[in-house]
MOPAC internal coordinates of N, CA, C and O (Angstrom, degrees):
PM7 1SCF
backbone

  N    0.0000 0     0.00 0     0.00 0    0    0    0
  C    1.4372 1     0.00 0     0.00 0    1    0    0
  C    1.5256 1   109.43 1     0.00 0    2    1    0
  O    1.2310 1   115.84 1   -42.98 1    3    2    1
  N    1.0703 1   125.50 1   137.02 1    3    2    1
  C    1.3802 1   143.60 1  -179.40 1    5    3    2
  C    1.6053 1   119.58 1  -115.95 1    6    5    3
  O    1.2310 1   121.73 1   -59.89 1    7    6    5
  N    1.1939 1   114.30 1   120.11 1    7    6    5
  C    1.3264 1   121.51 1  -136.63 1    9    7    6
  C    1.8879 1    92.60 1  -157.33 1   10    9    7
  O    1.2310 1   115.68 1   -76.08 1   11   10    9
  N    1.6044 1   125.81 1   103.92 1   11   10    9
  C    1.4014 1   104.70 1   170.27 1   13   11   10
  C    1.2103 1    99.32 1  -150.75 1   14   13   11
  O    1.2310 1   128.97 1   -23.65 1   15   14   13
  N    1.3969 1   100.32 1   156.35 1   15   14   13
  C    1.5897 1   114.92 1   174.65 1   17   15   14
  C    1.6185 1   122.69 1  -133.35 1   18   17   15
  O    1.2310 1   137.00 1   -65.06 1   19   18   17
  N    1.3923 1    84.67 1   114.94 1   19   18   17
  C    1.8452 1    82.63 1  -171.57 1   21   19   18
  C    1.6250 1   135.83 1   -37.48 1   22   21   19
  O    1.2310 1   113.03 1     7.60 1   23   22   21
  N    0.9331 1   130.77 1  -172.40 1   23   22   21
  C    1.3986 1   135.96 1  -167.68 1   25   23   22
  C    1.3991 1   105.02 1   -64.45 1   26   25   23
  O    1.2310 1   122.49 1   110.95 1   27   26   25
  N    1.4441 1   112.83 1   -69.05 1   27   26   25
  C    1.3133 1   140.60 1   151.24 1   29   27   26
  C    1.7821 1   106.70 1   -20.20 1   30   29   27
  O    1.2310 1   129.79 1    58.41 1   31   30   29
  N    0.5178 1    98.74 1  -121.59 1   31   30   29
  C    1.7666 1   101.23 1   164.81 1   33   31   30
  C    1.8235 1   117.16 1    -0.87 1   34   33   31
  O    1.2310 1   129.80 1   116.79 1   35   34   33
  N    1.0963 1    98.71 1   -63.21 1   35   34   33
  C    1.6620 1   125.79 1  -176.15 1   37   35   34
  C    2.0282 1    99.25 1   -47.83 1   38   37   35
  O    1.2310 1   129.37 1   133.01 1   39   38   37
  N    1.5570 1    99.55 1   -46.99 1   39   38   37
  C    1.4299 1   113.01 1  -150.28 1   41   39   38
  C    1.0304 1    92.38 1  -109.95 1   42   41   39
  O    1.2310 1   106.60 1  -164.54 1   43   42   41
  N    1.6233 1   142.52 1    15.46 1   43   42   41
  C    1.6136 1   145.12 1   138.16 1   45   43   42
  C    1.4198 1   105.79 1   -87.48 1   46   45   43
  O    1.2310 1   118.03 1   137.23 1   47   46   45
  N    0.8739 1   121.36 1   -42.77 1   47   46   45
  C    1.9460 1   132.21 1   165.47 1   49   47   46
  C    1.9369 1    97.56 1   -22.16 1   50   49   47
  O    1.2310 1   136.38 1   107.89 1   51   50   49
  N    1.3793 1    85.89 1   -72.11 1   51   50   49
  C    2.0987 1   110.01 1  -150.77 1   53   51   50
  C    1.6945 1    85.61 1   -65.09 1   54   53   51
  O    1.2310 1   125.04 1   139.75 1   55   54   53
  N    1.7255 1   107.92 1   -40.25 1   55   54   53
  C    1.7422 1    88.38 1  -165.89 1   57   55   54
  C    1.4578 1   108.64 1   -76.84 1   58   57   55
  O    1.2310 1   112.89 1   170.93 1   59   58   57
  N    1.6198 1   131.04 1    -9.07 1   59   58   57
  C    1.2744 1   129.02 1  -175.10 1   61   59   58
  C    1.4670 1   106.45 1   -84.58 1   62   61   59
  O    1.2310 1   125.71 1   147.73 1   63   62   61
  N    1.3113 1   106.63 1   -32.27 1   63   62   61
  C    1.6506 1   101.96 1   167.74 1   65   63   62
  C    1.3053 1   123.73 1   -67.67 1   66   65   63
  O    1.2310 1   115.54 1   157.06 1   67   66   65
  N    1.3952 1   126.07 1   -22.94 1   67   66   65
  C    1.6854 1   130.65 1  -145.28 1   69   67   66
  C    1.4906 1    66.03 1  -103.41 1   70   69   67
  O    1.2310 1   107.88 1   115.40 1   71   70   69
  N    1.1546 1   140.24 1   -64.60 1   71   70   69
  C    1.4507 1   136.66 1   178.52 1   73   71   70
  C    1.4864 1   125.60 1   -28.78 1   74   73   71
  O    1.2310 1   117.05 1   117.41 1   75   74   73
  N    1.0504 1   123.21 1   -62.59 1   75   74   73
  C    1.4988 1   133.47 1   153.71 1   77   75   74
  C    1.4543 1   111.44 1   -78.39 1   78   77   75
  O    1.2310 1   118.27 1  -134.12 1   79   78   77
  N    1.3157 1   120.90 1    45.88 1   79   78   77
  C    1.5257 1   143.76 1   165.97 1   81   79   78
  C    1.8718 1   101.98 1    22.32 1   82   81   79
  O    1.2310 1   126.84 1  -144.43 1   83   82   81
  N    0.8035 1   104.44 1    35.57 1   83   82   81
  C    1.9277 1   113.31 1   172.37 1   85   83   82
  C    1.0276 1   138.30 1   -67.73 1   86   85   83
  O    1.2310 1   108.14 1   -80.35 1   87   86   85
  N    1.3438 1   139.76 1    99.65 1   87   86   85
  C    1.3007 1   139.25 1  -156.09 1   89   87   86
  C    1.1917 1   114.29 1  -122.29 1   90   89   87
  O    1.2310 1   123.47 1   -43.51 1   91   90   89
  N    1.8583 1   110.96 1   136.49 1   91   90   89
  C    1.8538 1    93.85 1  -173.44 1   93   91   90
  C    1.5164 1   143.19 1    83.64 1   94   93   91
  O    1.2310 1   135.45 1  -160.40 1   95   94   93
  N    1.8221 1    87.71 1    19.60 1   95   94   93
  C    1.2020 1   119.32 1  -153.87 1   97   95   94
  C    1.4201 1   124.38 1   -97.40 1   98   97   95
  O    1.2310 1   101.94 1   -28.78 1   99   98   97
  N    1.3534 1   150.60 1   151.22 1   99   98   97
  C    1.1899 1   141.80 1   158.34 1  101   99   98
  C    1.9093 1   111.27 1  -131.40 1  102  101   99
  O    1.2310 1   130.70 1   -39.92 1  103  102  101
  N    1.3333 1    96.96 1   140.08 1  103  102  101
  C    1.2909 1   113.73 1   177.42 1  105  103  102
  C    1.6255 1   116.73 1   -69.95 1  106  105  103
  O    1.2310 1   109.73 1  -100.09 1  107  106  105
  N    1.0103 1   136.86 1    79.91 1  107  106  105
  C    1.4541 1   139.32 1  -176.11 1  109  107  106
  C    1.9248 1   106.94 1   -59.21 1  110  109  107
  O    1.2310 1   115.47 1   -49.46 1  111  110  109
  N    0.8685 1   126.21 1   130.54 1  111  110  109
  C    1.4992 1   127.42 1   178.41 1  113  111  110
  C    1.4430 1   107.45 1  -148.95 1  114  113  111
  O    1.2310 1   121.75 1   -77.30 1  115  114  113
  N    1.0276 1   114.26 1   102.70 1  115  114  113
  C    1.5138 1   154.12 1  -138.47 1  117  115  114
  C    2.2132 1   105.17 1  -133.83 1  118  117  115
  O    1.2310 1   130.01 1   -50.04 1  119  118  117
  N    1.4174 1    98.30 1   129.96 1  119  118  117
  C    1.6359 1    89.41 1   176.56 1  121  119  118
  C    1.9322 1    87.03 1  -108.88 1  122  121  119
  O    1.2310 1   121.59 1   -28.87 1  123  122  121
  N    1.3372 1   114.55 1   151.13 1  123  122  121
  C    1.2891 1   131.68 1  -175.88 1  125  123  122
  C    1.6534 1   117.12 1  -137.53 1  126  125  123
  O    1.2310 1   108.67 1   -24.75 1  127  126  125
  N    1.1147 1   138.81 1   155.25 1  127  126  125
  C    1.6772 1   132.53 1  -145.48 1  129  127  126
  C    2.2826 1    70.77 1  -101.47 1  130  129  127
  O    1.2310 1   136.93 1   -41.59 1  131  130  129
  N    1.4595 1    84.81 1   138.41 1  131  130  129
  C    1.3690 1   114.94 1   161.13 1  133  131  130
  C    1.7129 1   135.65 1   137.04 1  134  133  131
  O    1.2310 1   114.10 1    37.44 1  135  134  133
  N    1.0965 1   128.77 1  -142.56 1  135  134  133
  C    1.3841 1   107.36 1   170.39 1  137  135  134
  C    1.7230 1   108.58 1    71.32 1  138  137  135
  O    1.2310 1   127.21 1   -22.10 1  139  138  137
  N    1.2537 1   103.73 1   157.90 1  139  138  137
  C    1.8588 1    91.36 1   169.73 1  141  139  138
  C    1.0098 1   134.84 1   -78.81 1  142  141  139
  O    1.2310 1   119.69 1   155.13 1  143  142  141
  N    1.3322 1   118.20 1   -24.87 1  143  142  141
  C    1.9006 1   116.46 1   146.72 1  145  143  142
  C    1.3015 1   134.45 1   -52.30 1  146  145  143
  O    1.2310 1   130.17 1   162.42 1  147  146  145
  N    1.3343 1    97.99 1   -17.58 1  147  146  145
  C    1.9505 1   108.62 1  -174.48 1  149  147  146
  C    1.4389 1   105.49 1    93.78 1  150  149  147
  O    1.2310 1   101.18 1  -149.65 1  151  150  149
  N    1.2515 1   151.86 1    30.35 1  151  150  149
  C    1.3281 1   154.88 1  -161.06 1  153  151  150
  C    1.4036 1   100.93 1   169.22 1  154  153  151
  O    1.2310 1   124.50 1   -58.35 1  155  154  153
  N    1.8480 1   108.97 1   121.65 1  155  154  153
  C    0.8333 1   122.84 1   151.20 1  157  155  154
  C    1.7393 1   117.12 1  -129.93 1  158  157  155
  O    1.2310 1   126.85 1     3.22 1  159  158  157
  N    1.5526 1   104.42 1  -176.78 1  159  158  157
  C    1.2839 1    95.72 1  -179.34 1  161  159  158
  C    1.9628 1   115.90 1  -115.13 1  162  161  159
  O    1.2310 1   121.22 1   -44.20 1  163  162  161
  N    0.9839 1   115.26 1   135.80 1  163  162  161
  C    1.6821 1   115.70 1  -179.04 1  165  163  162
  C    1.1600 1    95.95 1  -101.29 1  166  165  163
  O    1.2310 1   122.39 1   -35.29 1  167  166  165
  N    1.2217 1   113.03 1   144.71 1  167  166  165
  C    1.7870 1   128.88 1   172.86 1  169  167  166
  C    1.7382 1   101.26 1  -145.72 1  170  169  167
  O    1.2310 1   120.37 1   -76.12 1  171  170  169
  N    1.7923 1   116.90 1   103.88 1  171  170  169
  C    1.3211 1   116.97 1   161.68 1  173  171  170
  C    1.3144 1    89.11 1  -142.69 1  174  173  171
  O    1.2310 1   131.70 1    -3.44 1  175  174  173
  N    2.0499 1    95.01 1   176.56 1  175  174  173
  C    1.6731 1   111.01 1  -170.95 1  177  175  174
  C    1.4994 1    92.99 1   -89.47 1  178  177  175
  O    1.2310 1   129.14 1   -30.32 1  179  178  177
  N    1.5712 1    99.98 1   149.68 1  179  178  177
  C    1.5201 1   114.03 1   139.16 1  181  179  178
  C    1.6002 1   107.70 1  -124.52 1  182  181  179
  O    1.2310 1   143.53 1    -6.30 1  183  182  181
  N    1.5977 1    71.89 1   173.70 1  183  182  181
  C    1.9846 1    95.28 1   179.35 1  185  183  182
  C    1.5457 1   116.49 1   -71.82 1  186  185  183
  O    1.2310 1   125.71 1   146.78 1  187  186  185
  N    1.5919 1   106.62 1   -33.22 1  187  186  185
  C    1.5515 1   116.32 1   176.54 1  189  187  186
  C    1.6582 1   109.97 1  -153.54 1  190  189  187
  O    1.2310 1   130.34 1    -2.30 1  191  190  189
  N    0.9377 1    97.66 1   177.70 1  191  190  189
  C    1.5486 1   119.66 1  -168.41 1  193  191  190
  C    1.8734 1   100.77 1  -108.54 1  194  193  191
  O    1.2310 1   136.65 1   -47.66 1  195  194  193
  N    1.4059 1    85.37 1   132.34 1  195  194  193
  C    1.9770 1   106.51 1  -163.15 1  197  195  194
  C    1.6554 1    80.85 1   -71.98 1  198  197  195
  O    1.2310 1   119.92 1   -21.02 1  199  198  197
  N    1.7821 1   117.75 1   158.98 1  199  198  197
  C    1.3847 1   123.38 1   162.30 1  201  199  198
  C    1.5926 1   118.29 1   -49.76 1  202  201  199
  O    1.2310 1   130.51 1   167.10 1  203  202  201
  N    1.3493 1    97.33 1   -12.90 1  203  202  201
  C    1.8010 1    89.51 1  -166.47 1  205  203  202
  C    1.5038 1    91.83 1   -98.24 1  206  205  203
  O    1.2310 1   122.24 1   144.55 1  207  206  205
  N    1.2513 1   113.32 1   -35.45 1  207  206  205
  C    1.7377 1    97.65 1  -175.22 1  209  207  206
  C    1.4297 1   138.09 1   -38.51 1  210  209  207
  O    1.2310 1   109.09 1   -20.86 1  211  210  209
  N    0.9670 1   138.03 1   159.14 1  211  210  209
  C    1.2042 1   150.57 1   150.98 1  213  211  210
  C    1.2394 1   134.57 1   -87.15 1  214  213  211
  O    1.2310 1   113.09 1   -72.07 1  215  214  213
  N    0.9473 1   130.66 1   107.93 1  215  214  213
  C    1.9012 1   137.45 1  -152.26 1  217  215  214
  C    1.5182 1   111.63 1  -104.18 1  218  217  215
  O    1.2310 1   124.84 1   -95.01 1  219  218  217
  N    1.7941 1   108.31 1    84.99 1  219  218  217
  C    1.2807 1    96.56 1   177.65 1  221  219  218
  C    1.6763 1   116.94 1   -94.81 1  222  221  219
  O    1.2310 1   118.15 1   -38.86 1  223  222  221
  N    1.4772 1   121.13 1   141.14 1  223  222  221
  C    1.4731 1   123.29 1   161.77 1  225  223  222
  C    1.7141 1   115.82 1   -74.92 1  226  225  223
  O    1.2310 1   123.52 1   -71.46 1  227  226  225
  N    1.3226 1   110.85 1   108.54 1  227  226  225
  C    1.4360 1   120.84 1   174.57 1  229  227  226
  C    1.4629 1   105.45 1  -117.15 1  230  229  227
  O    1.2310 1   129.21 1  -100.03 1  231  230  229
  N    1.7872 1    99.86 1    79.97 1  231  230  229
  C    1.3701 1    71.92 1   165.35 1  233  231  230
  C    1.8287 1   106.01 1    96.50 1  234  233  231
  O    1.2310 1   125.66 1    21.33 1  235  234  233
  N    0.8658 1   106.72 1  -158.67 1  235  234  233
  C    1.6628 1   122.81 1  -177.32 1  237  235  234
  C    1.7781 1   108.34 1   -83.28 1  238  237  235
  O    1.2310 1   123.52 1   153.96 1  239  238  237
  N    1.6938 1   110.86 1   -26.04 1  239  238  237
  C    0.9814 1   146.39 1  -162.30 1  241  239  238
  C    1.8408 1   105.85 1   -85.73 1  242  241  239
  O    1.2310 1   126.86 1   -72.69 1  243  242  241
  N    1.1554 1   104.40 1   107.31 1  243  242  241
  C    1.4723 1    87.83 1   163.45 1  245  243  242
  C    1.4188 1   119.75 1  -112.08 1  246  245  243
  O    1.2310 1   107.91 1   -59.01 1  247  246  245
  N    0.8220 1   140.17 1   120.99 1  247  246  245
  C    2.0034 1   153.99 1  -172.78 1  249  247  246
  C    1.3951 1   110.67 1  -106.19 1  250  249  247
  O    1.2310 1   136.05 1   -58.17 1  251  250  249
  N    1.2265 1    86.53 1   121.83 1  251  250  249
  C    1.6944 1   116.85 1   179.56 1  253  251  250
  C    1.7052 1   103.66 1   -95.45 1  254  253  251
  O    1.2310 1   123.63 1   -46.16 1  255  254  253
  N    1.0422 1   110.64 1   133.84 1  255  254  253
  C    1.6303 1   115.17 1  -172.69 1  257  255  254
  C    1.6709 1   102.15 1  -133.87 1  258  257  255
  O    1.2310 1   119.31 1   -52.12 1  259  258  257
  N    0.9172 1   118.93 1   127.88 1  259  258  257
  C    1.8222 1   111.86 1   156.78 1  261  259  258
  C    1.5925 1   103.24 1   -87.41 1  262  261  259
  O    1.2310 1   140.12 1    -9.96 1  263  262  261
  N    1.7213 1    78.58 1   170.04 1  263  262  261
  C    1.5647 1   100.09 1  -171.85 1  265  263  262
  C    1.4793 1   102.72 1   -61.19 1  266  265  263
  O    1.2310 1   118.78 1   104.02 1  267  266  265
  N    1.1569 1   119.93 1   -75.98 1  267  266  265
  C    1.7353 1   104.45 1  -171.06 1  269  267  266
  C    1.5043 1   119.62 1   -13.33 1  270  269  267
  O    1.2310 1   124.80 1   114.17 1  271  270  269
  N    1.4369 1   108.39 1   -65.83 1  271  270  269
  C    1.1541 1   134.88 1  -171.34 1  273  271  270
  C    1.8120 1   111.42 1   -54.28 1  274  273  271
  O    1.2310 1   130.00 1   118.93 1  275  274  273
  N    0.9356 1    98.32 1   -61.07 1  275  274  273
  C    1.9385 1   107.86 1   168.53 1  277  275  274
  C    0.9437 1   115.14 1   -19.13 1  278  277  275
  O    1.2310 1   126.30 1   117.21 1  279  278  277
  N    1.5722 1   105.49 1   -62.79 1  279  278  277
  C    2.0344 1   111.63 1  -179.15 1  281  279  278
  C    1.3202 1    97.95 1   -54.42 1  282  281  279
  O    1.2310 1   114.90 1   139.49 1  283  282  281
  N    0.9360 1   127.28 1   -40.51 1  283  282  281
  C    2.1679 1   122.39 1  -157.44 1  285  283  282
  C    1.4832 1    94.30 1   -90.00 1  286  285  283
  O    1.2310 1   111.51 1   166.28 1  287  286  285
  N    0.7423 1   133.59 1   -13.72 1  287  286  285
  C    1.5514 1   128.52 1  -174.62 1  289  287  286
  C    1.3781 1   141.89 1  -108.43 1  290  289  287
  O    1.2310 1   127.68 1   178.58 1  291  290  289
  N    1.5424 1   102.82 1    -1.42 1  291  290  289
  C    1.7247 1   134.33 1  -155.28 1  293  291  290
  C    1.3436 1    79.28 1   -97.73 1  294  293  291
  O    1.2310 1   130.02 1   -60.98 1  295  294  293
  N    1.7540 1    98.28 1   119.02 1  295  294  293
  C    1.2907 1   128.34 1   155.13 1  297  295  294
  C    1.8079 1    95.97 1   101.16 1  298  297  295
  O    1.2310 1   113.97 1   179.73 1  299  298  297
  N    1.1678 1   129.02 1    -0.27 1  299  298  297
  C    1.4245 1   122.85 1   163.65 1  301  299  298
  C    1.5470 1   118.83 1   -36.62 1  302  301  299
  O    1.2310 1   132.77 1   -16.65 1  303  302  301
  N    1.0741 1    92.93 1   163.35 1  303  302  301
  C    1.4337 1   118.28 1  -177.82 1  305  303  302
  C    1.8453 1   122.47 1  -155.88 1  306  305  303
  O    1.2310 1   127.28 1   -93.55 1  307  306  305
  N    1.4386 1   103.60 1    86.45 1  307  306  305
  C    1.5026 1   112.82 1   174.97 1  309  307  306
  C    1.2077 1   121.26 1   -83.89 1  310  309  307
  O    1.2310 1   124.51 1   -48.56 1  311  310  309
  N    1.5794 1   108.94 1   131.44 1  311  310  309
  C    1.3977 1   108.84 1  -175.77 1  313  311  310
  C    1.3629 1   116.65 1  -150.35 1  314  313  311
  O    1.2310 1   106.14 1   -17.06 1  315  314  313
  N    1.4410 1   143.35 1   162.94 1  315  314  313
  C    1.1634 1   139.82 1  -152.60 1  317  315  314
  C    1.5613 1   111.76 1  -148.00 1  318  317  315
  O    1.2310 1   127.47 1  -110.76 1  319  318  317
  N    1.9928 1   103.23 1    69.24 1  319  318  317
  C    1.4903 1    93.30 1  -155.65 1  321  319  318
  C    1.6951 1   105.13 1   -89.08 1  322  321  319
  O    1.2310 1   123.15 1  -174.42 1  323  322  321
  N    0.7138 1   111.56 1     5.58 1  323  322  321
  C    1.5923 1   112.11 1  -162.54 1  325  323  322
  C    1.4918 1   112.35 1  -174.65 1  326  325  323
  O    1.2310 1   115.26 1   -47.99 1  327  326  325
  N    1.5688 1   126.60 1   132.01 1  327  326  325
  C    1.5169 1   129.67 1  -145.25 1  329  327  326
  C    1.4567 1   117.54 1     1.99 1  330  329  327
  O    1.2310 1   132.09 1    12.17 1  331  330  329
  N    1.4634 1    94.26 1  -167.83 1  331  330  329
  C    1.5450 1   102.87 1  -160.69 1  333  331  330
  C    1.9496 1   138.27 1   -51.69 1  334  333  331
  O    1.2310 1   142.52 1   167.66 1  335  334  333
  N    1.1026 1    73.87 1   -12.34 1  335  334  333
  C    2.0946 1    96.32 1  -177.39 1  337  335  334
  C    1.6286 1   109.16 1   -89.37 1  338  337  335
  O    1.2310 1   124.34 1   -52.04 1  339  338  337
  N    1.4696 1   109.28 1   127.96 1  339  338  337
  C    1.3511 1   118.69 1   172.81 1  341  339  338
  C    1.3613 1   107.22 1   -89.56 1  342  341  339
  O    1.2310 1   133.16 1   -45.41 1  343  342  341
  N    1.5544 1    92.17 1   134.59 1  343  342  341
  C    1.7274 1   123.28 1   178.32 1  345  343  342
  C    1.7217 1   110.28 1   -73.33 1  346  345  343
  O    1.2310 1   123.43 1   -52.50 1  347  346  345
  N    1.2910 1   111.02 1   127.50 1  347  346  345
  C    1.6063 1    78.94 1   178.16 1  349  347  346
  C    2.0723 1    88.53 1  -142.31 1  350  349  347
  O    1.2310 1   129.99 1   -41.26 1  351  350  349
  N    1.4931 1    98.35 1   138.74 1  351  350  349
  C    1.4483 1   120.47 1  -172.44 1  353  351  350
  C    1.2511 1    99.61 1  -117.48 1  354  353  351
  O    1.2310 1   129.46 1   -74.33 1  355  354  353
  N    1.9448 1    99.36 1   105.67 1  355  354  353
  C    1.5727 1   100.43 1  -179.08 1  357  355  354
  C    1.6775 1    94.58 1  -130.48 1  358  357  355
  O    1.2310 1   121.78 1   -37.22 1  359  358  357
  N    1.3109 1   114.19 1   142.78 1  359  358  357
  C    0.9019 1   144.13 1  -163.59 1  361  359  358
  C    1.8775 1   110.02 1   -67.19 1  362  361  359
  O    1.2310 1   130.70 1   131.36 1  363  362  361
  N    1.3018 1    96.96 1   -48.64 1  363  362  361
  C    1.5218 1   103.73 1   170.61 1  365  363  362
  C    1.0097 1   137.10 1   -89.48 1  366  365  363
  O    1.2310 1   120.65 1  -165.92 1  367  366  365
  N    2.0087 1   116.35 1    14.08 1  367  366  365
  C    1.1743 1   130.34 1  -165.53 1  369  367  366
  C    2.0772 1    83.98 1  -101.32 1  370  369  367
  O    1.2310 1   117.99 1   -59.01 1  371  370  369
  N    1.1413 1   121.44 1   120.99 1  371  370  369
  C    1.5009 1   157.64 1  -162.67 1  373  371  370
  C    1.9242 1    96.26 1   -88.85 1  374  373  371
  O    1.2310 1   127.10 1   142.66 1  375  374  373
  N    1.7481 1   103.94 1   -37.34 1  375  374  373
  C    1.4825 1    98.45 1  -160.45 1  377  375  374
  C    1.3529 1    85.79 1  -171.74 1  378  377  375
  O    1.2310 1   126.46 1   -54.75 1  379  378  377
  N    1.9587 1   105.19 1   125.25 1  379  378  377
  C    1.3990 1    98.56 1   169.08 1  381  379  378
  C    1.7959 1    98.31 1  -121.37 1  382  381  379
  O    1.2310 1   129.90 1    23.90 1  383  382  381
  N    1.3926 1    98.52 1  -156.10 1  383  382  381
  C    1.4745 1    99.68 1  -167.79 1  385  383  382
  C    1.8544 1    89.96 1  -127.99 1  386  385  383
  O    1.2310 1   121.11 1   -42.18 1  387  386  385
  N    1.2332 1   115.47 1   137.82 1  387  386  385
  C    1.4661 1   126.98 1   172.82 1  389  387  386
  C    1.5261 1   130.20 1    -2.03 1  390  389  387
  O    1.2310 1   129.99 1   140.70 1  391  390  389
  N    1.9494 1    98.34 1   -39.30 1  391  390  389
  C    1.6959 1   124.18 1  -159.00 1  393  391  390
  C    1.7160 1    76.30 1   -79.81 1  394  393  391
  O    1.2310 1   129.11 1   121.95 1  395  394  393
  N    1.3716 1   100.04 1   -58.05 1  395  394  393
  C    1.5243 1   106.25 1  -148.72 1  397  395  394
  C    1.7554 1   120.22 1   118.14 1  398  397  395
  O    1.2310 1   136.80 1   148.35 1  399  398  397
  N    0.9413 1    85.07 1   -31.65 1  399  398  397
  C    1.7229 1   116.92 1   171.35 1  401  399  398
  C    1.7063 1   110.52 1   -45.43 1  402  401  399
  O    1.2310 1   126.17 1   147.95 1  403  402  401
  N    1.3057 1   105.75 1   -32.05 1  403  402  401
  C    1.9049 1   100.18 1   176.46 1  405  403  402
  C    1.3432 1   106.75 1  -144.56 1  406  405  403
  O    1.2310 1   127.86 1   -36.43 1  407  406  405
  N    1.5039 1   102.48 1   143.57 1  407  406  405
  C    1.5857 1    93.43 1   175.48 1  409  407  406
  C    1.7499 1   113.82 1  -123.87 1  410  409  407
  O    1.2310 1   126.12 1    41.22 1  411  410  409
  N    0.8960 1   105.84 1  -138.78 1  411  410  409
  C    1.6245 1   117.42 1  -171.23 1  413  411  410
  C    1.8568 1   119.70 1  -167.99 1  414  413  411
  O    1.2310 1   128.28 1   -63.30 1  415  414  413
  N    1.1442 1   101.67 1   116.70 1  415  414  413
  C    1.8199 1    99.71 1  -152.38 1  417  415  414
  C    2.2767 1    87.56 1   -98.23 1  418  417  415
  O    1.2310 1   120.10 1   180.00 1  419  418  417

């Protein structure tokens, strides 16, 4: 699975953790039913990675993905070009919505 997040992106990640003083951490990024397409995306830390996950290195960033989620997410691209909300360019999203925030597979 292929899974990356630019520099930019990567280096809002590390400062939101050092912020909420977090250590030992992984970025979980997860798609979940909602949004106006019916698919959105969740991005919070955990402490570890579930048996089913998938542990990608992006970077400085390591991302924990479950299986559901894997299929919808292979070949992403997270990024953080402009204020606080991450952009994310996924390949298998068919139809997104304006925000970017939900898609449609």
């Amino acid at each position: 699975m292929q899974l990356t997040l630019t520099p930019k992106a990567a280096e809002a990640v590390v400062a939101r953790a050092r912020a909420a003083e977090l250590t030992d951490w992984l970025l979980r990024v997860a798609v979940v039913s909602g949004g106006c397409n019916g698919l959105t995306y969740d991005l919070y830390f955990v402490d570890a990675a579930g048996p089913e996950d998938t542990v990608v290195e992006a970077g400085p960033v390591r991302v924990a993905v479950d299986a559901a989620s894997a299929r919808l997410l292979d070949g992403t691209v997270i990024d953080l070009s402009s204020g606080p909300f991450f952009q994310f360019t996924n390949p298998k999203a068919r139809k997104t919505c304006s925000c970017g925030a939900s898609f449609e597979t």
